[in-house]
C-alpha positions as CSV (number, residue, x, y, z in Angstrom):
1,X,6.0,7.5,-9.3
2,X,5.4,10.7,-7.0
3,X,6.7,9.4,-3.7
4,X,5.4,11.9,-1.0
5,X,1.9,10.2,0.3
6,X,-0.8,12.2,2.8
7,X,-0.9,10.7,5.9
8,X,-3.9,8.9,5.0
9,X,-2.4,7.2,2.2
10,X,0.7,6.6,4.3
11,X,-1.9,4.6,6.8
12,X,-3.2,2.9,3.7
13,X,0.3,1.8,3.1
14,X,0.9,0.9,6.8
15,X,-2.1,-1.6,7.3
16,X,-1.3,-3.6,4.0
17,X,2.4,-3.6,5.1
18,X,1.5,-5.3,8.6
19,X,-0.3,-7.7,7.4
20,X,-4.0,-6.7,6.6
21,X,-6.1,-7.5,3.2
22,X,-8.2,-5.3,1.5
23,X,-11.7,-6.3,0.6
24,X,-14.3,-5.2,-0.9
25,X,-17.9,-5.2,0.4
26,X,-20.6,-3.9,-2.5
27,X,-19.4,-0.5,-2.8
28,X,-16.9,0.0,0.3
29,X,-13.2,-1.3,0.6
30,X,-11.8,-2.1,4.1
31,X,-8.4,-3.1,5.3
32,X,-8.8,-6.6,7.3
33,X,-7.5,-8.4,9.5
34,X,-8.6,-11.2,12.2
35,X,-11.3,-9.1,14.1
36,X,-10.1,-5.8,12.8
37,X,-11.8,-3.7,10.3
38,X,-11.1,-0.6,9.2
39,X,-13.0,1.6,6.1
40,X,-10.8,2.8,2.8
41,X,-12.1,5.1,0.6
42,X,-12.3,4.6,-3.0
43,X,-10.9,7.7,-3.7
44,X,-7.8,6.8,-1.7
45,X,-7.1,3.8,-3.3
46,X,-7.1,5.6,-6.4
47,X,-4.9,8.1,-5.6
48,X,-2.3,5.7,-4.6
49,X,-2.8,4.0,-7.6
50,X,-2.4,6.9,-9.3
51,X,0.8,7.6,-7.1
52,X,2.7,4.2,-8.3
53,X,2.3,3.0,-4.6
54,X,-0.5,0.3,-5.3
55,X,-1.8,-2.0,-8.3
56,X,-5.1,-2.6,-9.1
57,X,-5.0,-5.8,-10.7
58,X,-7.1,-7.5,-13.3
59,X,-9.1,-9.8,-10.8
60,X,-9.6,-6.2,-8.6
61,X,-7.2,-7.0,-6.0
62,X,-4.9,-4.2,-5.2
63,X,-1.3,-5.0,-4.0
64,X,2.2,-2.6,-3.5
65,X,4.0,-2.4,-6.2
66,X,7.6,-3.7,-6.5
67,X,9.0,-0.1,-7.2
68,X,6.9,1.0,-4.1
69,X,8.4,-1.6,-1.7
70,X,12.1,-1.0,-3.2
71,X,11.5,2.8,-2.2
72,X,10.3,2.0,1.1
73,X,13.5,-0.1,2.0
74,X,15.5,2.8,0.8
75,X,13.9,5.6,2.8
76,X,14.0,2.9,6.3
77,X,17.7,2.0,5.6
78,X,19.2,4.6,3.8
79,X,22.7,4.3,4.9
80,X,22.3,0.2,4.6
81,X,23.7,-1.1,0.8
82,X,22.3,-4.8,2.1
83,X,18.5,-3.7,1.9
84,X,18.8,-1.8,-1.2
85,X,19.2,-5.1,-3.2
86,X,16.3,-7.6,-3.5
87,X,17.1,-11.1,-1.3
């Protein structure tokens, strides 16, 4: 997994961790949530596939992966033990 992200992808990361759901709309993705909308690029997606931060998964939902999620706990707390152990 290569963890350093472009600031784009970081944002990618940021809207699915608050909460938003990523659609897909004939070609385009967006990030959603209630009346908020906001355009992903294919490409970006990709890459953070391709970075171990997301899955694509079979029914073409993405998600964060486990391994991604672990390594954000570690870099927000990383002179905590407690949140370097799944609850």
């Amino acid at each position: 997994m290569k963890l350093k992200l472009t600031p784009t992808q970081n944002l990618c990361v940021g809207f699915l961790e608050s909460g938003y759901k990523l659609i897909q709309s004939d070609e385009q993705f967006f990030f959603v949530k209630g009346d908020r909308k906001q355009k992903v690029l294919p490409k970006t997606l990709e890459a953070l596939v391709n970075r171990g931060a997301l899955s694509h998964k079979q029914d073409g939902s993405y998600c964060l992966t486990d391994e991604f999620i672990e390594h954000r706990k570690r870099m927000k707390y990383p002179n905590d033990p407690d949140h370097h152990t799944k609850h």
